[in-house]
One Martini backbone bead per residue (centre of mass of N, CA, C, O) as a GRO file, in nm:
protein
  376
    1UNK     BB    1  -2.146  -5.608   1.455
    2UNK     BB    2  -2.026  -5.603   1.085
    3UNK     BB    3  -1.810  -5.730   0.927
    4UNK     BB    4  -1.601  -5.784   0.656
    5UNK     BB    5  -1.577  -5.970   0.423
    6UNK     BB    6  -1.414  -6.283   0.439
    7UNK     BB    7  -1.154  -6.534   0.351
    8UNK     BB    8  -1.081  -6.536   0.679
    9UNK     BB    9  -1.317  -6.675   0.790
   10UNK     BB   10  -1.216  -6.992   0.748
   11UNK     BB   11  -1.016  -6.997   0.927
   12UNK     BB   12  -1.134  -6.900   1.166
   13UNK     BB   13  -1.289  -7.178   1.229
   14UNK     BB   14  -1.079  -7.357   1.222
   15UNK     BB   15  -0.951  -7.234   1.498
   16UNK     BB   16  -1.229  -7.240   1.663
   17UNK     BB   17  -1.258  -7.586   1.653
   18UNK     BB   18  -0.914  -7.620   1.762
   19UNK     BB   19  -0.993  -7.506   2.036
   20UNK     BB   20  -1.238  -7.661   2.155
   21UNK     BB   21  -1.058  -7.949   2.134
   22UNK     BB   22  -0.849  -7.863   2.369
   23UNK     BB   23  -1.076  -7.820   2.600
   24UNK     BB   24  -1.074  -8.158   2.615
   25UNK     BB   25  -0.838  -8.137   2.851
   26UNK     BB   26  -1.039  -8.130   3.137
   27UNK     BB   27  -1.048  -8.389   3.153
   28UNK     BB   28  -0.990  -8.647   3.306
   29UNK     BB   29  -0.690  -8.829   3.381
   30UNK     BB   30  -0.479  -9.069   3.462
   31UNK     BB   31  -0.289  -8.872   3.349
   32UNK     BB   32  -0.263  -8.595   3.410
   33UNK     BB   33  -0.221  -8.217   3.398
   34UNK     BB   34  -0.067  -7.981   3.451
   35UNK     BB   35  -0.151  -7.664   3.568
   36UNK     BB   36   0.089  -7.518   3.325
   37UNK     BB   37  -0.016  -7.697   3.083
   38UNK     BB   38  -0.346  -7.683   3.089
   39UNK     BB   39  -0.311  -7.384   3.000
   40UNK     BB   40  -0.126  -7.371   2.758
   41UNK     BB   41  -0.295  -7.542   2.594
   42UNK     BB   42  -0.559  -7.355   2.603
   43UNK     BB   43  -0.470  -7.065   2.612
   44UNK     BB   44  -0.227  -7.062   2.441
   45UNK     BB   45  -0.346  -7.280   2.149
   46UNK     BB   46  -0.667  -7.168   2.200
   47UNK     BB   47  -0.722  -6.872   2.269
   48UNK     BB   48  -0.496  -6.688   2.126
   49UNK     BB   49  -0.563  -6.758   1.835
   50UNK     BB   50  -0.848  -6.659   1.842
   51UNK     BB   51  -0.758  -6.355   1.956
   52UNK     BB   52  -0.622  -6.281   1.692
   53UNK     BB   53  -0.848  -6.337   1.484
   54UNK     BB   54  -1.090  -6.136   1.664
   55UNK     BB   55  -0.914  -5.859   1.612
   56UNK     BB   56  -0.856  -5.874   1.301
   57UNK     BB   57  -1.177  -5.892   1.206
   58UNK     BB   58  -1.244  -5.635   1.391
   59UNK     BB   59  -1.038  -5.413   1.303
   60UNK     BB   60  -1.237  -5.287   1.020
   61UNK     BB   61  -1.492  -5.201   1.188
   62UNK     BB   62  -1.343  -4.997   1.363
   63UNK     BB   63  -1.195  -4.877   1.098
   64UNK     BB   64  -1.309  -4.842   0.854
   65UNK     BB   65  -1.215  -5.088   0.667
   66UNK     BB   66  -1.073  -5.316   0.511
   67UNK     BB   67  -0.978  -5.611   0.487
   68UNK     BB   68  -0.761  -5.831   0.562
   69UNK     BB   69  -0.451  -5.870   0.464
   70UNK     BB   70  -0.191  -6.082   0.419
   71UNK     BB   71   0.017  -6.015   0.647
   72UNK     BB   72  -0.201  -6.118   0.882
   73UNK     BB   73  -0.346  -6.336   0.886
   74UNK     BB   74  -0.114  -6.582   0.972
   75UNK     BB   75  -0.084  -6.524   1.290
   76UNK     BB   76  -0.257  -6.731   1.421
   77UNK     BB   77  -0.093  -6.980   1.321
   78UNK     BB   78   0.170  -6.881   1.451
   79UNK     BB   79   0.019  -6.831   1.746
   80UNK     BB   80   0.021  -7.137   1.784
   81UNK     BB   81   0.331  -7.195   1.748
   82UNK     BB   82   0.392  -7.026   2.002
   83UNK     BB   83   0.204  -7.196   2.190
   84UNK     BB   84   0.335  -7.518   2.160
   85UNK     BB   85   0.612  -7.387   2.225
   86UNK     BB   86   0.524  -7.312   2.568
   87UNK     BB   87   0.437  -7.599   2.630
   88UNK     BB   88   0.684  -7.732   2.597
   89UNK     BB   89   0.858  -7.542   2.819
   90UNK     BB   90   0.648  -7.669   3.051
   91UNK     BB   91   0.672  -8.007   2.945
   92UNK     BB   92   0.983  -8.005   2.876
   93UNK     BB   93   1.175  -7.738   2.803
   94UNK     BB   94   1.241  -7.412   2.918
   95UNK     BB   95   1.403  -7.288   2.700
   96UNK     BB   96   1.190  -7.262   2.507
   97UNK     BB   97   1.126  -6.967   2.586
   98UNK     BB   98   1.342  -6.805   2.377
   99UNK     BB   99   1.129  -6.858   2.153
  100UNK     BB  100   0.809  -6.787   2.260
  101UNK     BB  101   0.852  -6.484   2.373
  102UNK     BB  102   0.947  -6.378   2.152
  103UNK     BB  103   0.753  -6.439   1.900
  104UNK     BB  104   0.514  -6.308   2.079
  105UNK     BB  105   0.658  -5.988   2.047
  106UNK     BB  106   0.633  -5.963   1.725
  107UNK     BB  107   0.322  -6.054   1.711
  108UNK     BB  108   0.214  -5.771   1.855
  109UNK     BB  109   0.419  -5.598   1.690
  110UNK     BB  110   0.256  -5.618   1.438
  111UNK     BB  111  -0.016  -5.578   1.505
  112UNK     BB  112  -0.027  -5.311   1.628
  113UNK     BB  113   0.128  -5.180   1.338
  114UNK     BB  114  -0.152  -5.269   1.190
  115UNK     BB  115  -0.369  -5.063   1.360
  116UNK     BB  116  -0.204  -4.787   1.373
  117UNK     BB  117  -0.245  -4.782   1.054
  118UNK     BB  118  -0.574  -4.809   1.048
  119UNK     BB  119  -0.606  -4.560   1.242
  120UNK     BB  120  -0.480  -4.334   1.060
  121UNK     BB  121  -0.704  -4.395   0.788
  122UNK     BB  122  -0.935  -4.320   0.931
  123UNK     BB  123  -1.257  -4.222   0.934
  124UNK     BB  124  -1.197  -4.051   1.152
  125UNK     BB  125  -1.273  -4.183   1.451
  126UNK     BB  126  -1.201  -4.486   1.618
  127UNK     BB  127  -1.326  -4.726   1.794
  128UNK     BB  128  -1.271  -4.772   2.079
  129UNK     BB  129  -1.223  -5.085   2.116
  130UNK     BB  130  -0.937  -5.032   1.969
  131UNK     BB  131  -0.777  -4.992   2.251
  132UNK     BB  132  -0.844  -5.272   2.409
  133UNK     BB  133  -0.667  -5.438   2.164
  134UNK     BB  134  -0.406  -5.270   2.260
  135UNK     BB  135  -0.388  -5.284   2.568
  136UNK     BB  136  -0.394  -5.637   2.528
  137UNK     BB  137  -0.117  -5.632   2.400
  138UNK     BB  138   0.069  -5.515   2.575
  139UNK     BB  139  -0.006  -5.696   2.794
  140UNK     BB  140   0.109  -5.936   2.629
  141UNK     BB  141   0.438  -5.808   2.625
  142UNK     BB  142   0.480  -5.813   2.925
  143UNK     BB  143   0.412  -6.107   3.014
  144UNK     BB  144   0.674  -6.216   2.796
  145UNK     BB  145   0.894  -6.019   2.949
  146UNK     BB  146   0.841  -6.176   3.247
  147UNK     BB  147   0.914  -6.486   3.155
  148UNK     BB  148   1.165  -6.418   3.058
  149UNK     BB  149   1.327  -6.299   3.277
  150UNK     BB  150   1.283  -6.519   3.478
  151UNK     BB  151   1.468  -6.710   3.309
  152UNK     BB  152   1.736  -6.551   3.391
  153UNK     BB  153   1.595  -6.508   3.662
  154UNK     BB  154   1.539  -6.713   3.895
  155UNK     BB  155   1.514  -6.539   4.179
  156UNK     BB  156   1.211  -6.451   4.049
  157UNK     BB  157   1.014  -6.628   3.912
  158UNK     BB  158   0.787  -6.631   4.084
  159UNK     BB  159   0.666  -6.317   4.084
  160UNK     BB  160   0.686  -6.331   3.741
  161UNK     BB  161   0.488  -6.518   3.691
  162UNK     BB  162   0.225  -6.380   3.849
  163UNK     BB  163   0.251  -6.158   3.653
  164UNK     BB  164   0.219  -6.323   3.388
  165UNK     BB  165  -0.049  -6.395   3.479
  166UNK     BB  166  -0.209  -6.114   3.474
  167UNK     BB  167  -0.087  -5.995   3.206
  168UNK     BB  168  -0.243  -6.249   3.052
  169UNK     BB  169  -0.549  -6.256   3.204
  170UNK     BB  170  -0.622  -5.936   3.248
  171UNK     BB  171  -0.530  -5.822   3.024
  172UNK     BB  172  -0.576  -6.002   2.738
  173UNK     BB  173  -0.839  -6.144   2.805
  174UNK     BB  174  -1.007  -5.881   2.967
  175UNK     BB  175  -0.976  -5.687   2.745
  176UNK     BB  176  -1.098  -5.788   2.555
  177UNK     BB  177  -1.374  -5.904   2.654
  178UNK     BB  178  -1.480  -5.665   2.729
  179UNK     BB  179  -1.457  -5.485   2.514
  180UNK     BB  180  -1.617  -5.639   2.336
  181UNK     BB  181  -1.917  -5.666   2.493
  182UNK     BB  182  -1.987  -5.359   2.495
  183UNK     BB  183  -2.071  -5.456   2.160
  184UNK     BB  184  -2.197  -5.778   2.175
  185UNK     BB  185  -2.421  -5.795   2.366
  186UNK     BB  186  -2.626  -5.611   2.213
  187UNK     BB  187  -2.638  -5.732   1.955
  188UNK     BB  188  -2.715  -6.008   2.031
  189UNK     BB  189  -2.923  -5.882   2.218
  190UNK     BB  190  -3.139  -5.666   2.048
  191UNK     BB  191  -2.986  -5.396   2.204
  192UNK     BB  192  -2.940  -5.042   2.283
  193UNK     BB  193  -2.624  -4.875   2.376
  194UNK     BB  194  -2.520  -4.546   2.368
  195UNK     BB  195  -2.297  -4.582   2.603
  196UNK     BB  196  -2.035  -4.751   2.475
  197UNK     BB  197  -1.825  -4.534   2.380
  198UNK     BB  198  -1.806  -4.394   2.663
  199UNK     BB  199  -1.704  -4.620   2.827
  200UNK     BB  200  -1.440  -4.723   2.675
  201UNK     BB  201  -1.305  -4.467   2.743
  202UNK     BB  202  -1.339  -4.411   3.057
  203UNK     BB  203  -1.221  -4.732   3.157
  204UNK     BB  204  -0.961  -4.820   3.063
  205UNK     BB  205  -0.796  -4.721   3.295
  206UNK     BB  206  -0.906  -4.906   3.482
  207UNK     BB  207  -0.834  -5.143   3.380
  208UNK     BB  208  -0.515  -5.121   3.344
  209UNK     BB  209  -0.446  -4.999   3.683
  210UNK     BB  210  -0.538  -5.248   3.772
  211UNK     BB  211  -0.372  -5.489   3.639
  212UNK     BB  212  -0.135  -5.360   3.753
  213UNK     BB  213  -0.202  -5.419   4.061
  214UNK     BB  214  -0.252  -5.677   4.042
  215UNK     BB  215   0.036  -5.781   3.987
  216UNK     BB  216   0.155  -5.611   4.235
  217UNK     BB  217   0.019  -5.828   4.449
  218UNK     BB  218   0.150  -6.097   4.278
  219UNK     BB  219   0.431  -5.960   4.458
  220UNK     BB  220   0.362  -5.872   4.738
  221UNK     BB  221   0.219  -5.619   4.746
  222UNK     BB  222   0.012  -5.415   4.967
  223UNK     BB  223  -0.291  -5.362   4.835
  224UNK     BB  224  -0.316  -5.381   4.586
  225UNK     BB  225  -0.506  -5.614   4.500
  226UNK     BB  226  -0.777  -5.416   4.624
  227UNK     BB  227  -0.741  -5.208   4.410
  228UNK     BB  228  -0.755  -5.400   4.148
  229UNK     BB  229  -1.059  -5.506   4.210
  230UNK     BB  230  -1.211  -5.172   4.225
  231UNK     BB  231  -1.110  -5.115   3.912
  232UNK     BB  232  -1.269  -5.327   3.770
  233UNK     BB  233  -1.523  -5.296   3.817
  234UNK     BB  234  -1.611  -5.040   3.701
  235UNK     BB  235  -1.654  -5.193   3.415
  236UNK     BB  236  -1.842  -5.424   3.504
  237UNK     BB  237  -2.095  -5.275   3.646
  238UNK     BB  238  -2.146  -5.161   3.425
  239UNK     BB  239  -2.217  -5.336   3.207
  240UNK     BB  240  -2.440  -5.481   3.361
  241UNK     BB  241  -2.652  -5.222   3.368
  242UNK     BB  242  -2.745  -5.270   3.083
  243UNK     BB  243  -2.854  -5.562   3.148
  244UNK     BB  244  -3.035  -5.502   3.313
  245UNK     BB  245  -3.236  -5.295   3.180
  246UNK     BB  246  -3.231  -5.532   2.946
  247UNK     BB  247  -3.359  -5.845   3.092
  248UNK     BB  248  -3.557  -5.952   2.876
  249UNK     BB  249  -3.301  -6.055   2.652
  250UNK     BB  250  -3.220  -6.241   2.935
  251UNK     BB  251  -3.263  -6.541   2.876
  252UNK     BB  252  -3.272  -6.878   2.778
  253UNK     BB  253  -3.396  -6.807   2.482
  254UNK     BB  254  -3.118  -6.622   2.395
  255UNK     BB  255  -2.881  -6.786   2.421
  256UNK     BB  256  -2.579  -6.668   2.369
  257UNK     BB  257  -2.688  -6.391   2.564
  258UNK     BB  258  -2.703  -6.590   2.818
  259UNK     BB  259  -2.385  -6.680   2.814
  260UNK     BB  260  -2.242  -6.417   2.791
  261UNK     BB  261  -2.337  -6.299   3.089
  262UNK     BB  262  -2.248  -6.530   3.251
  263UNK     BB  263  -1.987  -6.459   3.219
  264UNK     BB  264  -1.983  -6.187   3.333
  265UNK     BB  265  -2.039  -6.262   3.529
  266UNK     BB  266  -1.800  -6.464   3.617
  267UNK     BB  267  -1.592  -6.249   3.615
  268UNK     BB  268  -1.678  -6.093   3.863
  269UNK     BB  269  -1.643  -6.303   4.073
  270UNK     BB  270  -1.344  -6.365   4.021
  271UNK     BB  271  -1.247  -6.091   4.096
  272UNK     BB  272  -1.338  -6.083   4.333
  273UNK     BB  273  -1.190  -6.345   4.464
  274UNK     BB  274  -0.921  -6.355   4.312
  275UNK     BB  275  -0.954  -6.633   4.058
  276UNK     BB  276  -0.895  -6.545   3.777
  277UNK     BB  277  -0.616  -6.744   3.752
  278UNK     BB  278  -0.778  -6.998   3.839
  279UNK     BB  279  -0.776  -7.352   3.821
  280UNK     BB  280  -1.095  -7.390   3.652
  281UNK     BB  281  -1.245  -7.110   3.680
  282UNK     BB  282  -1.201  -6.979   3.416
  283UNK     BB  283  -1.339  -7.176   3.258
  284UNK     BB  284  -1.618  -7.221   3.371
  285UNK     BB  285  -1.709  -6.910   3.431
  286UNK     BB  286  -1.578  -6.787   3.138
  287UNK     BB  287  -1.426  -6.899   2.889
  288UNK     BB  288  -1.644  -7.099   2.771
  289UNK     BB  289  -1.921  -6.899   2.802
  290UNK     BB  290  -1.787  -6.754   2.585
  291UNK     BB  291  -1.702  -6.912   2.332
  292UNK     BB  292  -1.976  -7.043   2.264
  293UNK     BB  293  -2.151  -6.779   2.290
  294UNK     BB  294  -1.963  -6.671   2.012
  295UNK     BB  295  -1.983  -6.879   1.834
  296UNK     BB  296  -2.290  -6.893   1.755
  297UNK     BB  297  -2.265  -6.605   1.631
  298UNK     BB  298  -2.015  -6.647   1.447
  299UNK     BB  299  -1.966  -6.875   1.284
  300UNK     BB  300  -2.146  -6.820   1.079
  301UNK     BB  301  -2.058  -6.565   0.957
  302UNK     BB  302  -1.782  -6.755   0.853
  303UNK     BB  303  -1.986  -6.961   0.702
  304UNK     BB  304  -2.154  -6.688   0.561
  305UNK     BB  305  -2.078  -6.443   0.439
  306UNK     BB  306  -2.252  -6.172   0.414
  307UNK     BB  307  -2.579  -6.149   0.355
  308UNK     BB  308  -2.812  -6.198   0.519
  309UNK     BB  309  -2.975  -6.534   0.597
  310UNK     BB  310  -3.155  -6.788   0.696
  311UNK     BB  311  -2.924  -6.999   0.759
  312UNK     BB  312  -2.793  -6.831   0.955
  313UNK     BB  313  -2.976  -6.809   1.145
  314UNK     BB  314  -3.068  -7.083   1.184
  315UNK     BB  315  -2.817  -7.133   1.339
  316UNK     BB  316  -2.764  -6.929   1.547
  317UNK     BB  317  -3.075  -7.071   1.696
  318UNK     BB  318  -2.910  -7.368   1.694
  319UNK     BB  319  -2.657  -7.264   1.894
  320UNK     BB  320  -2.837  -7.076   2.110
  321UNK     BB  321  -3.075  -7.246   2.229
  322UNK     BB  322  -2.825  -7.417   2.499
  323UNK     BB  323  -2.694  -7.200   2.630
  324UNK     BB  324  -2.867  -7.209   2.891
  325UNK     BB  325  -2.732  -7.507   2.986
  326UNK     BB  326  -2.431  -7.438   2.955
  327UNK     BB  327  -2.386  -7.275   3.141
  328UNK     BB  328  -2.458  -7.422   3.369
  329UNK     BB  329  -2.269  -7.681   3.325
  330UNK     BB  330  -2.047  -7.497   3.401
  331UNK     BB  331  -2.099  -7.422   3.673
  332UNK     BB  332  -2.126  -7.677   3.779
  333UNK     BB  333  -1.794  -7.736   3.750
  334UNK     BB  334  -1.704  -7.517   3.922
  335UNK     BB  335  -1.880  -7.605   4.183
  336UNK     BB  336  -1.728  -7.897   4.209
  337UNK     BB  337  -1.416  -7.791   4.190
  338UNK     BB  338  -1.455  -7.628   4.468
  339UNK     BB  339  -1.461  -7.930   4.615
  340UNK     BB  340  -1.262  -8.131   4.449
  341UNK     BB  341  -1.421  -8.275   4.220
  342UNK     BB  342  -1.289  -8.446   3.940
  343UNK     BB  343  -1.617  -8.463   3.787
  344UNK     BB  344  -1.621  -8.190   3.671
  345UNK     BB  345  -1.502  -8.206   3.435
  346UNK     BB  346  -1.699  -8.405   3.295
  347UNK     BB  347  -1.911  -8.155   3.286
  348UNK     BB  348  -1.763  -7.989   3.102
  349UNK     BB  349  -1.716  -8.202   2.891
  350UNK     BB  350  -2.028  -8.223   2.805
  351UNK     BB  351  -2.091  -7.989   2.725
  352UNK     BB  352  -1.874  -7.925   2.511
  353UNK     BB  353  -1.988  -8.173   2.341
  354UNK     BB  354  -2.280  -8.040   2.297
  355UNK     BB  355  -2.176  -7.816   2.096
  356UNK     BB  356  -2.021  -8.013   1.889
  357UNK     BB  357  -2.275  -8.132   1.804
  358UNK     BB  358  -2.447  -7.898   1.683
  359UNK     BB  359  -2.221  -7.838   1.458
  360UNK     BB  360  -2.247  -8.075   1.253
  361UNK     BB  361  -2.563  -7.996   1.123
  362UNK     BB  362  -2.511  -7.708   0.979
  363UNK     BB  363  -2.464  -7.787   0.673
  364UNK     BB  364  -2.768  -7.938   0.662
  365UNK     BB  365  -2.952  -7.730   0.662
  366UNK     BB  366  -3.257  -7.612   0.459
  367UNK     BB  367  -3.265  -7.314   0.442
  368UNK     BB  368  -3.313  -7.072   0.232
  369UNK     BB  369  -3.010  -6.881   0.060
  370UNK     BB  370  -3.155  -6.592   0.158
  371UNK     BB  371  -3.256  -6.296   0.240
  372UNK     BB  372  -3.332  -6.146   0.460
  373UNK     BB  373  -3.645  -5.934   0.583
  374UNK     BB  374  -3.576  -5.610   0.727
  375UNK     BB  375  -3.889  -5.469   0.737
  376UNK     BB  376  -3.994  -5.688   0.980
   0.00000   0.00000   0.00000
C-alpha cells in the first residue's frame, strides 16, 4: 500500500502515540485496573481511534480517490471520546453505555456512509480490502446494538455482553486486522503475492459467518464455538501459506515484517484456544505485536509522507531493527500470563516501553532528505 500523502497523517501520528500511551496500562499496579476496565483503556481508547484513523487513511488508496477530505478526519478524535466514556460507563456509572453506544453507532454509520460513497466514484472496482473494513464497522455496529439492548435488557445481560465481546473484537479488530495484514505483509517484507485480492473476496464469507458462530457460542448455543473456530482458520491458514512460501523475507533481521507475522500466528493461537477475547492473551499474542509491527513502518510514512527519502528508510529501519525481540518479550508476558504471576505485565511494560524509546531519536536522524534512488 502507498496511501496518498495528506496532512492527515500528523493527527494519526498523534493517533497513535496516544494509543501506545494507554497501552503502558497493563503494567501491574497497586490498586489493578479490572479486566473490563483495562480492556476499555486499551481497546475503547487506544485501539478504536487507531483503527478508525488506519481505515480512514487506507481507504483512498482501496478506492484510487483523494485523499481524506474535512468532513470524516475528526472521526478518531470522536472514536477517543466515545472510547473515554465507554471507559467511564464501565467504571464509573453503566447509564453512561446511553451516551458511548449511540455516538459509536453515528460514528460507524457515518464512515460506512463515507467509504460507500468512495467506493461507487472509483475507478473500476474497489479493491476488496475495502469490504473487509466495511465488514468490520458492521460488526461493530451490532456489537454496540447488543451492549446497548443488554444495558435495556439486564436478565441479557450476560449472554449479550459476550456477544458484544465477539462482535466487537472477532468481528471489528479481526476483520480489520486480517484484512489489513492480508495486503500490508507482502509490502513490509517485500514479496509479491498475487493472490491476495483472490483471497480476500472468497474468504471473507469465511470470516464474517465464523464471527456470527463465534458469538453464538458465546451465547451458549452448542457447538456454534467450534464451527466459528474452523471458519475462521480458512482465511488465517490461507494467509499465513504465502508467509510460509516466502519465509526467507521473515528472520529476526526483517523488523517489522517478523512483528507482523509474530501476530498472525498469535492470533490463529488464540483463535484455535478459544482465548481470543481473554485479557491480556489478545493484547501480548496479537494486538501489541501487531501495532508496533505496524507503526515501525508506518510512523515513518505519517512523520514524512510523499516521495520515499533516505530519512524515512532508515527510520523504518531503525524502528523494525528490534521488532523480534519485541515480538519475544510480549510471547515471554503472554506466556507468564498464562501461569498467572504478574510480573508478565512488567515484560509488556519494558517492551513496549523499549519502542517508544526507538521513537524519541526519530526526529534527528540526520540521512539526507533526499529521494531514494529505486533503480537500484
Amino acid at each position: 500500500m502507498n496511501p496518498n500523502p495528506s496532512p492527515f497523517s500528523t493527527r494519526l501520528s498523534w493517533i497513535a502515540l496516544a494509543a501506545l500511551l494507554l497501552f503502558f496500562s497493563t503494567v501491574p499496579l497497586p490498586d489493578p485496573l479490572s479486566a473490563p476496565q483495562l480492556a476499555h483503556l486499551i481497546l475503547a481508547m487506544g485501539a478504536f481511534p487507531l483503527i478508525i484513523g488506519a481505515m480512514i487513511y487506507f481507504t483512498p488508496t482501496l478506492t484510487r480517490s483523494a485523499p481524506p477530505e474535512g468532513r470524516v478526519r475528526p472521526l478518531p478524535l470522536l472514536a477517543l471520546l466515545i472510547g473515554t466514556t465507554a471507559l467511564g460507563a464501565v467504571g464509573y456509572h453503566l447509564d453512561l453505555i446511553i451516551l458511548a453506544a449511540p455516538g459509536g453507532i453515528i460514528l460507524c454509520g457515518t464512515l460506512l456512509h463515507w467509504m460507500n460513497g468512495r467506493s461507487r466514484r472509483c475507478l473500476g472496482d474497489p479493491h476488496p480490502g475495502l469490504n473487509w473494513y466495511q465488514g468490520a464497522l458492521i460488526f461493530l455496529l451490532l456489537g454496540l446494538t447488543s451492549i446497548l439492548l443488554a444495558h435495556q435488557w439486564p436478565q441479557g445481560w450476560s449472554s449479550l455482553r459476550s456477544i458484544h465481546q465477539q462482535f466487537n473484537i472477532m468481528g471489528f479488530i479481526g476483520l480489520t486486522a486480517i484484512g489489513t495484514l492480508q495486503v500490508f505483509l507482502p509490502t513490509v517484507g517485500g514479496y509479491s503475492d498475487p493472490n491476495t485480492g483472490t483471497r480476500l473476496k472468497q474468504h471473507l464469507p469465511f470470516a464474517v459467518v465464523g464471527t456470527l458462530f463465534l458469538a453464538a457460542g458465546a451465547a451458549d448455543i452448542p457447538y456454534c464455538d467450534l464451527l466459528g473456530k474452523a471458519l475462521w482458520l480458512v482465511p488465517l491458514l490461507s494467509l499465513a501459506h504465502p508467509c510460509w512460501k516466502n519465509r526467507q523475507k521473515f528472520n529476526p533481521r526483517s523488523g517489522a515484517a517478523f512483528s507482523l507475522l509474530g501476530a498472525l500466528w498469535g492470533f490463529i493461537g488464540l483463535v484455535v484456544t478459544g482465548e481470543a477475547t481473554t485479557l491480556p492473551y489478545l493484547f501480548y499474542f496479537f494486538l501489541f505485536p501487531l501495532v508496533t509491527g505496524a507503526l515501525s513502518h508506518l510512523l515513518p510514512l505519517w512523520w514524512w509522507p510523499g516521495v520515499p527519502t533516505q530519512k524515512r528508510d532508515d527510520a523504518q529501519r531503525f524502528l523494525g531493527g528490534w521488532g523480534a525481540y519485541r515480538l519475544l518479550g510480549f510471547y515471554g508476558a503472554g506466556l507468564v500470563a498464562i501461569w498467572h504471576h504478574d510480573w508478565g505485565g512488567w515484560i509488556g511494560w519494558v517492551t513496549l516501553l523499549s519502542f517508544a524509546g526507538q521513537l524519541l531519536p526519530i526526529r534527528f536522524l540526520t540521512s539526507p532528505n533526499n529521494r531514494v534512488n529505486t533503480s537500484e
